[in-house]
N, C-alpha and C positions, 0 to 999 in steps of 0.2 A: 435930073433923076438919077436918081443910084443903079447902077449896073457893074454885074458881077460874070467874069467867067470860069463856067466850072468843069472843070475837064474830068471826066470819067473814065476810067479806065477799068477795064474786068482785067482780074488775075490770069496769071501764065498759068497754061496746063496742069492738070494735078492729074494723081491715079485715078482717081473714080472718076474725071473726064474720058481719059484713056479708057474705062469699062464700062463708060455710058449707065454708070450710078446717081443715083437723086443724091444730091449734099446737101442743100440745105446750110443746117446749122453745124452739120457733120462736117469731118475735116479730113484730107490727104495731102499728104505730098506736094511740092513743085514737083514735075519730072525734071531730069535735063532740058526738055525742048521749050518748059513754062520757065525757066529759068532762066535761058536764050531769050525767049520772049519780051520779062519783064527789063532783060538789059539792054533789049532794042529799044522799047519802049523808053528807057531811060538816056538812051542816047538823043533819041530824039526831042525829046521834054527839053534836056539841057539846052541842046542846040539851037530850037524854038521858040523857047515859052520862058520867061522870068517869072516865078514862082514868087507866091506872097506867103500861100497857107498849105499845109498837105492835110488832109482827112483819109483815113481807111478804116474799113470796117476792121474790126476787133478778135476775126477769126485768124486761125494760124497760115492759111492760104492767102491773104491777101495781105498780111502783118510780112510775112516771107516777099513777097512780090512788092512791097512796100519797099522793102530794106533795098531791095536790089535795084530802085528805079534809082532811088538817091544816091545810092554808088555810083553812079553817072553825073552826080550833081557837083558841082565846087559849091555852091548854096547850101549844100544837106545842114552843116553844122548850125545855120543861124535859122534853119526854117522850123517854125512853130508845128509841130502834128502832134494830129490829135485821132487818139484809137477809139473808134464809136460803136457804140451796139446797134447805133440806129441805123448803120448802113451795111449791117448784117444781108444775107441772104433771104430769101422767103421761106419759113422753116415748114417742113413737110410733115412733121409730130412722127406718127410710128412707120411712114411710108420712107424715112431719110433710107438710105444705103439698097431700096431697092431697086430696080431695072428700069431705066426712064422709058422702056418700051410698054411697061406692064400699066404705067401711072392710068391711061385711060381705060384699062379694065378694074383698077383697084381703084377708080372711081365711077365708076359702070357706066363709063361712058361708049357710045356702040359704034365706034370711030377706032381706023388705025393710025397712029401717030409714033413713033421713033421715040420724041421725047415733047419735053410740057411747050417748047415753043413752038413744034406742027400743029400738038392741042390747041395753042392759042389760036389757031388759023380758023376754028369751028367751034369754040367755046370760049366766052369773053374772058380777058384774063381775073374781073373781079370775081367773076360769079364761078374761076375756076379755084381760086382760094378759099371763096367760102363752102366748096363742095369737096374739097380736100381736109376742111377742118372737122365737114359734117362725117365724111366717110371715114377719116381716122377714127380707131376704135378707143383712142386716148382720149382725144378731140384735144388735142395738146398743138395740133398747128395752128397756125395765125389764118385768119381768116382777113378778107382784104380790109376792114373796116383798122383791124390791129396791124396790118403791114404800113398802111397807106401814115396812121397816125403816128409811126415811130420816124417812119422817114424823113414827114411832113417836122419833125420836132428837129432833125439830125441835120433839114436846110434850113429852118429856123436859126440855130445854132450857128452855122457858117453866114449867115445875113447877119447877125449883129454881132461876129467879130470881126468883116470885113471894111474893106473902105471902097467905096468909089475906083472900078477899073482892076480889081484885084482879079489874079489869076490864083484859083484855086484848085489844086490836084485830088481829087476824089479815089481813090482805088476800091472797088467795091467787087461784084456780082454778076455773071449774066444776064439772070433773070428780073433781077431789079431795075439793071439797066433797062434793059428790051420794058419792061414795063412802064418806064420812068418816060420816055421817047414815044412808046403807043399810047398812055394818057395825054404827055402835052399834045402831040399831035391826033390825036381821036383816030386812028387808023394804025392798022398792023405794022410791027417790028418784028424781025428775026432776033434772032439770040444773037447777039455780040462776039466776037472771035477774040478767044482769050489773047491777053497784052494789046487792044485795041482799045480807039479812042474815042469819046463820041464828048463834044462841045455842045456845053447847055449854056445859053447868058441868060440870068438872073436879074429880075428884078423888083422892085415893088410888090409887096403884096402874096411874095415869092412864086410870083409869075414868070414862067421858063418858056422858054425858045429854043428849041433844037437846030442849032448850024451848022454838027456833022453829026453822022450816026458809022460806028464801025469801022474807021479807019485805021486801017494796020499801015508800019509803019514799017 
């Protein structure tokens, strides 16, 4: 049986981490300290892990955190990446660039939360996408039915350019992550600490297994 491993990594700190902003599809910055991050992070990949495939989502934050993992790499020149829309973030429609504090009142929800991953703790994450697409005034976010199907297309995509044993570098999202880890395993995940790692093995049927969740490095 075919088996794959996918390493996940969320991007180095940006501005709108640093102001506790909804991003989304929206973009900032590395800081210095996300830039620190992603070159830890890259020290350690090297050091680790032999690389087959890189994937990163297609935004300017993780396209950045991208570049700098492989600067750590002697590999970089011959490894195949590929930039995806499909491992984009969860897009928030006209809620991006607001207060991750405010999201459970600008979804009337009568809970206090910090930001969308306490929400997760008392509102399922699917049914908190579809009530974020409902309560946008655009209706222009993804609701989970449209998150789950781009994703579900973006590990497709890496299953049949893979081979047997391959280690594959993901650079993606928070929230995607933290999502990706509370579906396979049907119970709660925190958000991810930017430049951290979290191993998923892949297999068949594109059936995943989570065998670390959040490790900084």
């Amino acid at each position: 049986m075919k088996k794959i491993n996918l390493f996940f990594i969320r991007h180095g700190e940006t501005y709108f981490n640093t102001c506790r902003k909804i991003q989304g599809w929206s973009d900032s910055l590395l800081t210095e300290k996300g830039e620190l991050e992603a070159t830890h992070t890259g020290q350690w990949i090297a050091d680790n892990v032999q690389l087959d495939r890189v994937y990163s989502s297609d935004l300017g934050r993780t396209k950045a955190t991208t570049r700098l993992i492989l600067l750590e790499n002697k590999q970089q020149k011959s490894l195949p990446i590929t930039y995806s829309a499909q491992f984009r973030e969860a897009f928030f429609g006209s809620f991006e660039g607001d207060r991750l504090n405010q999201l459970a009142g600008l979804l009337r929800i009568s809970v206090s939360a910090e930001n969308d991953s306490e929400l997760a703790l008392v509102v399922n994450e699917d049914d908190m996408m579809n009530q974020v697409k409902r309560s946008d005034p655009t209706h222009d976010a993804e609701d989970a039915t449209a998150f789950w199907r781009r994703v579900r297309k973006g590990l497709a995509d890496i299953w049949d350019n893979s081979n047997d044993g391959d280690n594959i570098l993901v650079v993606t999202h928070g929230a995607l992550i933290r999502k990706l880890a509370s579906r396979t395993e049907n119970r709660y995940h925190e958000n991810p600490d930017n430049g951290s790692i979290s191993l998923f093995e892949m297999t068949d049927e594109l059936d995943l297994t989570l065998q670390k969740y959040n490790q900084c490095v």
